[in-house]
N, CA, C and O atoms as a printed pandas DataFrame, in Angstrom:
     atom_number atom_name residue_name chain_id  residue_number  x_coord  y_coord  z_coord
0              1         N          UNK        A               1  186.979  135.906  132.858
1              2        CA          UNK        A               1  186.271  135.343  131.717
2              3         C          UNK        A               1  185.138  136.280  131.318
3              4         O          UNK        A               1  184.342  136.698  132.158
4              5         N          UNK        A               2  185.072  136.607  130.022
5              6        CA          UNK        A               2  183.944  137.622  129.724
6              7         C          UNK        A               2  183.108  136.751  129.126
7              8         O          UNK        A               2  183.533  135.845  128.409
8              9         N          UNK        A               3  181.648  136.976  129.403
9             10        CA          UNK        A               3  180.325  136.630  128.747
10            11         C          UNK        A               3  179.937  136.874  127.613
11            12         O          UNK        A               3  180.373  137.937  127.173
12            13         N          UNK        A               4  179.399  136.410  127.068
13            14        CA          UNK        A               4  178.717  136.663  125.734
14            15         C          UNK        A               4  177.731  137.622  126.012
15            16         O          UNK        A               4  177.202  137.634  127.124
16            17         N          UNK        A               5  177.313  138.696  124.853
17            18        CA          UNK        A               5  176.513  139.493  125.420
18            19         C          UNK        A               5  175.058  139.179  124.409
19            20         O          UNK        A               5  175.033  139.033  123.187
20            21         N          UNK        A               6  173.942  139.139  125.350
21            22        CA          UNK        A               6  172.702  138.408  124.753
22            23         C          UNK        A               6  171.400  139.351  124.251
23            24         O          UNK        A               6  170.300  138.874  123.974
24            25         N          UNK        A               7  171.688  140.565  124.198
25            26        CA          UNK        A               7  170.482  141.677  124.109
26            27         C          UNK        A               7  169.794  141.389  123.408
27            28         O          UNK        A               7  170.484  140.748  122.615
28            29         N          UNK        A               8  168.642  141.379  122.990
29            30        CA          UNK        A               8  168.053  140.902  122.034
30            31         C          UNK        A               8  168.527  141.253  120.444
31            32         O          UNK        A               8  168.735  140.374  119.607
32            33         N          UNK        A               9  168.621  142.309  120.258
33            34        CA          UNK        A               9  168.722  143.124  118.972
34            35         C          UNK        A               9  170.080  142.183  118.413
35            36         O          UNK        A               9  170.307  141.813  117.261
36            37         N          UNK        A              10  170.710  141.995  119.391
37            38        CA          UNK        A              10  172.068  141.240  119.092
38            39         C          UNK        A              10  172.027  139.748  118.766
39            40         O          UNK        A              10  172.890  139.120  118.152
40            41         N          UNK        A              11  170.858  139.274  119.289
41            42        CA          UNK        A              11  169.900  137.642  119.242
42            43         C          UNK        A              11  169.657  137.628  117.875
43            44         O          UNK        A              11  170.072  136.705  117.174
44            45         N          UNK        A              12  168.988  138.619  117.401
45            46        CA          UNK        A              12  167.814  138.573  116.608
46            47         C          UNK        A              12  168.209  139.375  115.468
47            48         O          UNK        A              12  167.477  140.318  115.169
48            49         N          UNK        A              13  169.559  139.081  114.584
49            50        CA          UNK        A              13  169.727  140.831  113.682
50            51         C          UNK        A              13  168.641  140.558  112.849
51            52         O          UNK        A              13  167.942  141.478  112.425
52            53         N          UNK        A              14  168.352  138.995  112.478
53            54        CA          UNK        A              14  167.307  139.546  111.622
54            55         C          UNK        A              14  165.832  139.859  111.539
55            56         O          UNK        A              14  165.023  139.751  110.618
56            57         N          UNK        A              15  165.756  140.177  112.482
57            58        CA          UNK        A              15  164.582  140.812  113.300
58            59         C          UNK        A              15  164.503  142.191  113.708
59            60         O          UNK        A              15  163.515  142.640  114.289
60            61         N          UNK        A              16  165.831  143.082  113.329
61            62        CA          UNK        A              16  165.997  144.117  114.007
62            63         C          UNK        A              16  164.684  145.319  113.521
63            64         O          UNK        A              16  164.023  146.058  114.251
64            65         N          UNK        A              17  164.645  145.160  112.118
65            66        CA          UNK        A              17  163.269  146.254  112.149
66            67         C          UNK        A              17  161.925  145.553  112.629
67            68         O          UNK        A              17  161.236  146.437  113.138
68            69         N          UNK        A              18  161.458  144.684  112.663
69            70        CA          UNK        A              18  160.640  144.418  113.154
70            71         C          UNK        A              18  160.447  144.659  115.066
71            72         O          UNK        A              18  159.526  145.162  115.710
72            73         N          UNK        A              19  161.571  144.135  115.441
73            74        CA          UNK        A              19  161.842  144.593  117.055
74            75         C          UNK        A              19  161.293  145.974  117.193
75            76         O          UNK        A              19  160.190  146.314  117.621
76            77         N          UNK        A              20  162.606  146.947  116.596
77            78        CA          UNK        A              20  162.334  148.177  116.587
78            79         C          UNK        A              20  160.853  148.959  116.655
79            80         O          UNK        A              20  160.505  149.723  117.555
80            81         N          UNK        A              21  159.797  148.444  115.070
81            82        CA          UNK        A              21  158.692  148.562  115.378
82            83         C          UNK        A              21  157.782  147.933  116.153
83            84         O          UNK        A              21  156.678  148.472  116.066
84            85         N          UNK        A              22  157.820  146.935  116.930
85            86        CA          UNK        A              22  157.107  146.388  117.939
86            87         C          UNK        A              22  157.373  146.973  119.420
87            88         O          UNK        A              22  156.607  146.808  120.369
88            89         N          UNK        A              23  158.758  147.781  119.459
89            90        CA          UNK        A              23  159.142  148.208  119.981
90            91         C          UNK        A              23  158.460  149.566  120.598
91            92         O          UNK        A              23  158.385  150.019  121.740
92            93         N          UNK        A              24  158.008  149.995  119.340
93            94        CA          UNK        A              24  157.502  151.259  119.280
94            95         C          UNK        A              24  156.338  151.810  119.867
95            96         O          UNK        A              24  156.171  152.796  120.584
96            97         N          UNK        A              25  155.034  150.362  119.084
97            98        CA          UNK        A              25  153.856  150.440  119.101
98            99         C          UNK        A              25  153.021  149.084  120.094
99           100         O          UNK        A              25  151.845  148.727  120.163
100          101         N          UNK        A              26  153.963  148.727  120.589
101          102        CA          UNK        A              26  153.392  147.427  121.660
102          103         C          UNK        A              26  153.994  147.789  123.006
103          104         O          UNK        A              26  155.137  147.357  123.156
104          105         N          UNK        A              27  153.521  148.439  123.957
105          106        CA          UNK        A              27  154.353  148.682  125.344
106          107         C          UNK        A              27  154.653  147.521  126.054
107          108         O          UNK        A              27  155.737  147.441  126.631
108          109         N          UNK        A              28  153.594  146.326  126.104
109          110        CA          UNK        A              28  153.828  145.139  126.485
110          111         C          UNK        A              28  155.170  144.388  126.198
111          112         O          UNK        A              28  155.985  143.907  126.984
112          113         N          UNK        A              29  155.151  144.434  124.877
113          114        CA          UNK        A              29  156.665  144.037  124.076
114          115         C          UNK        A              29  157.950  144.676  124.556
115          116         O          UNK        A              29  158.922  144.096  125.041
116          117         N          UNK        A              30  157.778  146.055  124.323
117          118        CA          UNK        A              30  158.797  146.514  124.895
118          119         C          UNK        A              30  159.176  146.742  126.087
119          120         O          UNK        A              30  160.123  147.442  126.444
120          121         N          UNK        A              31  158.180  145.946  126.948
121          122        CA          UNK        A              31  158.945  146.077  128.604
122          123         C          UNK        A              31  159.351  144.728  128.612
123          124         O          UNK        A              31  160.289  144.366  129.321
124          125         N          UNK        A              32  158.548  143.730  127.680
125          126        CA          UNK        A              32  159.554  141.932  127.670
126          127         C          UNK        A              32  161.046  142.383  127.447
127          128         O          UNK        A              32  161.965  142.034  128.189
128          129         N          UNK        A              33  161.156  143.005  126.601
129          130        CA          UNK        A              33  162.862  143.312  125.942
130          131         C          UNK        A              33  163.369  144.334  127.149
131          132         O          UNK        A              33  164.570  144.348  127.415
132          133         N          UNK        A              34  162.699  144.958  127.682
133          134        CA          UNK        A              34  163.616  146.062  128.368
134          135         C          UNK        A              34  164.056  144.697  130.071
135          136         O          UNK        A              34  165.040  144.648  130.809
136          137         N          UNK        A              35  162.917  143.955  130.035
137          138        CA          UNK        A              35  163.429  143.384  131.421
138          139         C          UNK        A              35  164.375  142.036  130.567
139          140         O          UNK        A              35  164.959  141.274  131.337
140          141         N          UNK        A              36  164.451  141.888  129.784
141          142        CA          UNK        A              36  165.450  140.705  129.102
142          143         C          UNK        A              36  166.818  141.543  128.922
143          144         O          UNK        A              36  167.808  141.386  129.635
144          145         N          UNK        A              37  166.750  142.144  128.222
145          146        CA          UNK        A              37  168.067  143.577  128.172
146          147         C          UNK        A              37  168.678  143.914  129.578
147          148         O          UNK        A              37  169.895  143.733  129.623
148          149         N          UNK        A              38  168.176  144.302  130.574
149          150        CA          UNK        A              38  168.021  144.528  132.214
150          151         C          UNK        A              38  168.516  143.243  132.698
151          152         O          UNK        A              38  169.482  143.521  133.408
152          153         N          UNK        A              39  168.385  142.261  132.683
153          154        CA          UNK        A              39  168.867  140.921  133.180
154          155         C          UNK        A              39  169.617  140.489  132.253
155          156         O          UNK        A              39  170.069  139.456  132.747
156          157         N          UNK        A              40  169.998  140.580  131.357
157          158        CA          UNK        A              40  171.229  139.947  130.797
158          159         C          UNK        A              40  172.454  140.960  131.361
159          160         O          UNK        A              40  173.594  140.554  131.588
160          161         N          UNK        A              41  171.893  142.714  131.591
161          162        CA          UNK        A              41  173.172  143.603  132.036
162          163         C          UNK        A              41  173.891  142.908  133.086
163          164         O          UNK        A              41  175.078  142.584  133.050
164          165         N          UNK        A              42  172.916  142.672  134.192
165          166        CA          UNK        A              42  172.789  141.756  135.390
166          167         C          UNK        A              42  173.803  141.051  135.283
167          168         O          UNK        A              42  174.923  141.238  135.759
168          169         N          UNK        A              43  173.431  140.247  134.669
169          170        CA          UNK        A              43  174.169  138.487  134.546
170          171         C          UNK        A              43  175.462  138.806  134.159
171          172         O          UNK        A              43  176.357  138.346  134.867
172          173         N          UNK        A              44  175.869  139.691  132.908
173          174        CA          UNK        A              44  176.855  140.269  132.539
174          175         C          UNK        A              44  177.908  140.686  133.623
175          176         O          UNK        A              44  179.041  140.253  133.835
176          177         N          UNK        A              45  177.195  141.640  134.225
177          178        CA          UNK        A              45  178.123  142.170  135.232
178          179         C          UNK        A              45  178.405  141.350  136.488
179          180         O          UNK        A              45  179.418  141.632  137.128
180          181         N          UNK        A              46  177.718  140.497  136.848
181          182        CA          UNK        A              46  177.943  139.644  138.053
182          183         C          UNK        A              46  179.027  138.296  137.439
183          184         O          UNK        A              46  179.902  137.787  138.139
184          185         N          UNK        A              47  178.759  137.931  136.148
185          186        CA          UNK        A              47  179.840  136.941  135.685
186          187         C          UNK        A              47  181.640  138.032  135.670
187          188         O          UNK        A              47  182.744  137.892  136.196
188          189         N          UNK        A              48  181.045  138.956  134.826
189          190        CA          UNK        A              48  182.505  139.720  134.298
190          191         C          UNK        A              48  183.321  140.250  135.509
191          192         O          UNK        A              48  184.546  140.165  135.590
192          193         N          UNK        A              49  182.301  140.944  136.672
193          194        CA          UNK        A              49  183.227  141.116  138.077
194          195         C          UNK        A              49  183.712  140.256  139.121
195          196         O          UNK        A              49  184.464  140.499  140.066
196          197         N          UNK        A              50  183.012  138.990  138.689
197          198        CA          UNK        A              50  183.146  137.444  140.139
198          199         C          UNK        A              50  182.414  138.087  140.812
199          200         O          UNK        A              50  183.131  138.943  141.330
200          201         N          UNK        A              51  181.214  138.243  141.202
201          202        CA          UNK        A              51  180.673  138.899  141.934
202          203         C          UNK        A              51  180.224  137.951  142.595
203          204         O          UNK        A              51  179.285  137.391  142.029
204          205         N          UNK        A              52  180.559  137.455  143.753
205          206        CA          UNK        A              52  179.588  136.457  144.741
206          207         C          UNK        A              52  177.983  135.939  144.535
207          208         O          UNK        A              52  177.279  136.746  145.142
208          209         N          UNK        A              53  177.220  134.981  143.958
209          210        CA          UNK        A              53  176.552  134.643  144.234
210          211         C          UNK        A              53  176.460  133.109  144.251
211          212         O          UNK        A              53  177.452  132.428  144.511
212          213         N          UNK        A              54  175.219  132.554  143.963
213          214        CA          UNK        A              54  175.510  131.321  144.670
214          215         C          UNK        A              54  174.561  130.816  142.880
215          216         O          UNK        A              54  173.659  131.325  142.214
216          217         N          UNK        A              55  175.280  129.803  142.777
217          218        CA          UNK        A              55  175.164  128.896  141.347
218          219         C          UNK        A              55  173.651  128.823  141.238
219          220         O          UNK        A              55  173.179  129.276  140.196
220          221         N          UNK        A              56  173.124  128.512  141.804
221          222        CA          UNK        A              56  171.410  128.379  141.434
222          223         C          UNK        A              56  170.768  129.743  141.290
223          224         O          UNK        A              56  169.710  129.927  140.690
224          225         N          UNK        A              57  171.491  130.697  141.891
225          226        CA          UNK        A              57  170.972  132.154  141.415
226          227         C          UNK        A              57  170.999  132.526  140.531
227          228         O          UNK        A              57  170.063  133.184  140.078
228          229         N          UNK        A              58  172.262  132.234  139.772
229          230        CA          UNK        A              58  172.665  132.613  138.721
230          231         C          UNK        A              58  172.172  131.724  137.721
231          232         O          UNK        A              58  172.300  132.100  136.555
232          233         N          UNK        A              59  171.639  130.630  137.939
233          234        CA          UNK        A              59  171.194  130.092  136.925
234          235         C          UNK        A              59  169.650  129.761  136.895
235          236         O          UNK        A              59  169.078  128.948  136.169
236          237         N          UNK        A              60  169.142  130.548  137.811
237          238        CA          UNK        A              60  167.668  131.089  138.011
238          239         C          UNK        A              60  167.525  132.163  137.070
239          240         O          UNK        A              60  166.571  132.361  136.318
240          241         N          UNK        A              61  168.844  133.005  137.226
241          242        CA          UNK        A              61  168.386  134.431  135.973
242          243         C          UNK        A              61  168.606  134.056  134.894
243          244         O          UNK        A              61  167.947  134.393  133.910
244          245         N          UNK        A              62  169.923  133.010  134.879
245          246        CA          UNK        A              62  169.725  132.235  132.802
246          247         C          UNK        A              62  168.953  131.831  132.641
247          248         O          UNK        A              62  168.589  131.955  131.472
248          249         N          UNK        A              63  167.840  130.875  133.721
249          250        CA          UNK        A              63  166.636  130.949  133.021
250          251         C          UNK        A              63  165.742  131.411  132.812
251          252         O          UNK        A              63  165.052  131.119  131.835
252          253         N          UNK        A              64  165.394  132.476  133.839
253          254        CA          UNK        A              64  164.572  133.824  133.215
254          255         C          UNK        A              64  164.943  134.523  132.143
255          256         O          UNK        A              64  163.922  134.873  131.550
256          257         N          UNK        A              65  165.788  134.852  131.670
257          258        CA          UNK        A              65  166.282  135.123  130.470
258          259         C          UNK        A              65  166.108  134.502  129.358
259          260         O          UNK        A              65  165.666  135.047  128.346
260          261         N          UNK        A              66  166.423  133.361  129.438
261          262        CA          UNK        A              66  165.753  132.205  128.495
262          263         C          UNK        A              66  164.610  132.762  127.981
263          264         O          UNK        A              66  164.297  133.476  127.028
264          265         N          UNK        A              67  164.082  132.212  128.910
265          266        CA          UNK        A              67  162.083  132.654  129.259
266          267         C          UNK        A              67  161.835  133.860  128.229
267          268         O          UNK        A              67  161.105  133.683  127.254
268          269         N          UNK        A              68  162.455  135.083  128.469
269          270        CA          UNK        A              68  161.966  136.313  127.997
270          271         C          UNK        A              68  162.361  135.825  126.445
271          272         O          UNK        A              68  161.593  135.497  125.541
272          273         N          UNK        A              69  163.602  135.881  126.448
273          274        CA          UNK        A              69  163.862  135.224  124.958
274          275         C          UNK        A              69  162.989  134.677  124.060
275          276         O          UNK        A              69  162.731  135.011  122.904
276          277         N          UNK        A              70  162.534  133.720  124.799
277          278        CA          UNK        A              70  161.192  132.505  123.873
278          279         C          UNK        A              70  160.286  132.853  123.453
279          280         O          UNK        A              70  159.735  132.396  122.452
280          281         N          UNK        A              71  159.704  134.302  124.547
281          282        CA          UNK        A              71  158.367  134.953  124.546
282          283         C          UNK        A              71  158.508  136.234  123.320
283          284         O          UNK        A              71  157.769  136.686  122.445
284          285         N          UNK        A              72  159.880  136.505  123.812
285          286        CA          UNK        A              72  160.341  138.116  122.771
286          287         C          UNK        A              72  160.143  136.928  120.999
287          288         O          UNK        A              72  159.410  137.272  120.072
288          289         N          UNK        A              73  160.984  135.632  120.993
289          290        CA          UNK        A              73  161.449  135.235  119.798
290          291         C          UNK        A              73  159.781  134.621  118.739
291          292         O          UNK        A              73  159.567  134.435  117.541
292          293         N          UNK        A              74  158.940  134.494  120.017
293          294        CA          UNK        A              74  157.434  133.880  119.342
294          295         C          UNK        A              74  156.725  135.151  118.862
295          296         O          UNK        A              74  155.892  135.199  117.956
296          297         N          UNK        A              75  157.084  135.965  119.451
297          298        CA          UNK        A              75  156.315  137.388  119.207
298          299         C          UNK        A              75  156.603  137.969  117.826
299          300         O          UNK        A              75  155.730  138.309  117.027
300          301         N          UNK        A              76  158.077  138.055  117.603
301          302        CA          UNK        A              76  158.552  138.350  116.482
302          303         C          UNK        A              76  158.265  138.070  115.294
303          304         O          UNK        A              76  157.971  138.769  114.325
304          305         N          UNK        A              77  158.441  136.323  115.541
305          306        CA          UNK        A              77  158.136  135.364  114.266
306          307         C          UNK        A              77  156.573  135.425  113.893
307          308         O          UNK        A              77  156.152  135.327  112.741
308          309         N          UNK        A              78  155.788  135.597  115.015
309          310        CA          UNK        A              78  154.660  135.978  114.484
310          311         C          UNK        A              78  153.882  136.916  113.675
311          312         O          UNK        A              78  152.660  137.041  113.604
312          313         N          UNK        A              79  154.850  137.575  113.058
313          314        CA          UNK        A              79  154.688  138.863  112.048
314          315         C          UNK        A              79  153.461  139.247  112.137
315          316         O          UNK        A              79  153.064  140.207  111.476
């Protein structure tokens, strides 16, 4: 079963220049997206290979992911 893939840029098209420049000029911002990007690879690859873990792990990192999401998606909208 393959996953949906959640990167932000892919979340958010219509946000993509704005990302980009927040991206640029906020280091804070862009390490929220680089560790949300980084844990969705994660999640990706541990769903797409069956990779052994145990259900609450995995749904410890969907909700960290979440998390980054909410924080990346308030940031944005806040123009």
């Amino acid at each position: 079963m393959l996953s949906e893939h959640h990167d932000i840029d892919h979340e958010f098209p219509e946000y993509h220049e704005r990302l980009e420049a927040l991206v640029v000029s906020d280091a804070a911002f862009a390490e929220l997206v680089a560790r949300h990007d980084r844990l969705d690879d994660e999640i990706r690859e541990l769903e797409e290979r069956g990779l052994p873990i145990a259900d609450e792990n995995i749904e410890a990192m969907k909700f960290e992911r979440a998390e980054l999401k909410d924080q990346i998606y308030s940031r944005l909208r806040r123009g």
